[in-house]
C-alpha angles and dihedrals in degrees: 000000000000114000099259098047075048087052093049094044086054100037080063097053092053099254113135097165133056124203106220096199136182141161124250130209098295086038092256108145120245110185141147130224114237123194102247097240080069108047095094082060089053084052100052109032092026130233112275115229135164112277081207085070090082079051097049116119117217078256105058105260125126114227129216115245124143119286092021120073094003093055089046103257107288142192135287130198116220109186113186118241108224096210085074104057112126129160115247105238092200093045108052122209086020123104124194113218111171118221140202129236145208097237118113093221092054101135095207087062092043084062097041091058100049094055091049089053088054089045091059085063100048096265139123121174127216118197136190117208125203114186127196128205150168125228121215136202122200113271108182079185097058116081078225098058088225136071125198105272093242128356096206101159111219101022093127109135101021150123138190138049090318104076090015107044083179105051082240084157101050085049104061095021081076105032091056088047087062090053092066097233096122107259117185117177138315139206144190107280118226096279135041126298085005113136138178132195125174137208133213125263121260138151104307107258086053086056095040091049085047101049095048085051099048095054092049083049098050089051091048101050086047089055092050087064090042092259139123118229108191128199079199106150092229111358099168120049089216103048126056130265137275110256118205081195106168137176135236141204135154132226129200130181080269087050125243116030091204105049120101116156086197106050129081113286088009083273127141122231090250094049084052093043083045094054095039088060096048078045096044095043093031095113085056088037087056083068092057096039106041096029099171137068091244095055096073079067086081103056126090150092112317096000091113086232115105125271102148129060102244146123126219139188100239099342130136103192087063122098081231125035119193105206118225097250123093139178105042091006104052118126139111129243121227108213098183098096118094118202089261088070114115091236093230106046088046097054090038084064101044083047096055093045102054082047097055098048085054087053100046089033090234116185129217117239105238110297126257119278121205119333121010137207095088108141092193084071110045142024108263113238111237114289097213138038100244085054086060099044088055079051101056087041087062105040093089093174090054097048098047088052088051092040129256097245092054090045093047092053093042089056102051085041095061102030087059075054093054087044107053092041084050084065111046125086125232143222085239088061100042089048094043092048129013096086110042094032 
């Protein structure tokens, strides 16, 4: 469909704006709204950005990495891509298309090149994504400015008024339906206020596409009742973390590249070589999937959120957990992400890692049996964020299969993070030490 049978299609349905949306570095979503009479110009000439906004911190400030501040802070051309294109259900007469840019750190083309790298090789990988979250109501009281929206102990698991006083779930359940991203259920998450809601599994740029939608959909929504919904890793000192667990399987023209019903495990020699190279390039991984200082919070013994390198059959206190099924269903789920992770970026590494293990034939050590969180019997991931920084740095397979210019600029981005946060002083430190020091 050209752009202006797409304006006219469109024009009939009562949309007269179109949302050009795409995800910057930490996966937030930058976009502009074009009337939709001139979206076939958008198409063709592009839309100019700066190319600084990859370079944006959450505050404001524009950090120097190369080809941003140095060269001046050019241009960069977002061109809309018309597959894409879905009505907002909560925005009526507006429509949400997502774009590509020429920008080397665009995470939607990280992602790109590293599945056509694995297609070269006969792989395509599928991928199932499952996303927590907290939900947040206004507290004036509260330093913060926000309170957990219940705090209802023992609601894991459940659905209904009793966890969600609000129907907050039903709401966007359905909203986020309508949105065609393939929504499939949702529950209430372990601690108050905690929710979870999963998608189901496509090729890996859909589920990508889908994920990072999701989450923009889910804060937006939030902001329409007057709340905050965070993707946060671990937003309250005294609740768990947000996991971004997926899952991952690849197809070939035969199926699934990781079934064998004779071999051990009922795993095939490229699903053991897969998991030996997330296993293998998990420390620089750690970077991609738990992208923030605060997501190393999460982390630690029984918190049923990774802290060793290790694989298990069924086990969730594994880094990797193989679910039972098999045939069709075979895959593993890598539970290292946490929400905060910029969907693309998160599922590229994981990607290039299990590529690189097929390609190296890697082999897994024997899986976990029973509890885990022994560090006897495993290596133990980074525990911050500038340990895993210096990972990914020198991880050179895995940089050259992301790209050097993405990762160059990855790394200035978040080591500015590591920095700033370096210098500024906390509430935990006034309150340890001012008196008695």
């Amino acid at each position: 469909m050209s752009a202006q049978e797409l304006v006219d299609r469109l024009s009939g349905e009562g949309i007269d704006v179109v949302r050009v949306s795409y995800p910057d570095m930490i996966g937030t979503d930058r976009a502009k709204d074009v009337l939709v009479e001139h979206l076939p110009s958008a198409c063709e000439h592009g839309l100019a950005f700066c190319r600084a906004v990859y370079h944006t911190s959450p505050q404001g400030d524009t950090v120097a990495v190369p080809g941003g501040l140095d060269a001046g802070l050019p241009d960069i051309t977002v061109r809309p891509d018309l597959s894409t294109v879905v009505a907002i259900p909560w925005e009526p007469g507006v429509a949400w298309c997502l774009a590509d840019s020429t920008a080397p750190e665009s995470p939607r083309d990280v992602l790109r090149s590293v599945i056509a790298r694995a297609a070269e090789h006969g792989i395509h990988p599928v991928i199932g994504p499952e996303l927590e979250y907290f939900l947040c109501d206004p507290d004036p009281s509260s330093p913060r400015g926000w309170r957990r929206y219940t705090s209802v102990p023992g609601a894991v698991y459940t659905a209904g008024l009793r966890a969600d006083p609000d129907n907050h779930l039903l709401r966007v359940l359905r909203h986020v339906r309508d949105l065609g991203i393939g929504v499939t259920g949702g529950n209430h998450e372990y601690d108050g206020g905690q929710f979870e809601i999963n998608l189901q599994h496509s090729a890996a740029l859909s589920a990508a596409d889908r994920a990072f939608r999701f989450k923009s959909a889910i804060k937006e929504l939030a902001r329409k009742e007057g709340r905050l919904a965070t993707f946060m890793g671990k937003p309250f000192g005294d609740a768990g973390g947000s996991g971004f667990h997926f899952h991952l399987s690849c197809e070939n023209s035969a199926g699934n590249c990781f079934d064998d019903p004779a071999a051990e495990y009922g795993l095939s020699t490229m699903a053991r070589h897969a998991i030996a190279g997330v296993l293998r390039h998990a420390p620089a991984l750690a970077a991609l999937a738990n992208p923030t200082i605060n997501s190393y919070k999460r982390f630690g013994p029984d918190t049923l959120a990774p802290w060793l390198i290790d694989w298990g059959l069924d086990n969730r206190s594994a880094m990797i957990r193989i679910p039972p099924e098999r045939g069709a269903g075979t895959r593993f789920e890598l539970r290292l992400g946490d929400a905060s992770a910029n969907p693309y970026l998160a599922i590229a590494g994981t990607i290039a890692a299990a590529l690189l293990g097929v390609l190296a034939r890697d082999e897994p050590p024997a899986p976990l049996e029973g509890y885990g969180y022994n560090a006897a019997k495993s290596p133990v991931l980074p525990s911050h964020l500038s340990s895993a920084l210096d990972a990914l740095e020198a991880d050179t397979p895995l940089t050259e299969t992301l790209g050097k210019d993405f990762v160059t600029s990855f790394l200035s981005y978040k080591r500015d993070e590591v920095e700033r946060f370096q210098r500024h002083v906390t509430d935990w430190e006034f309150t340890e030490y001012a008196y008695h020091l």
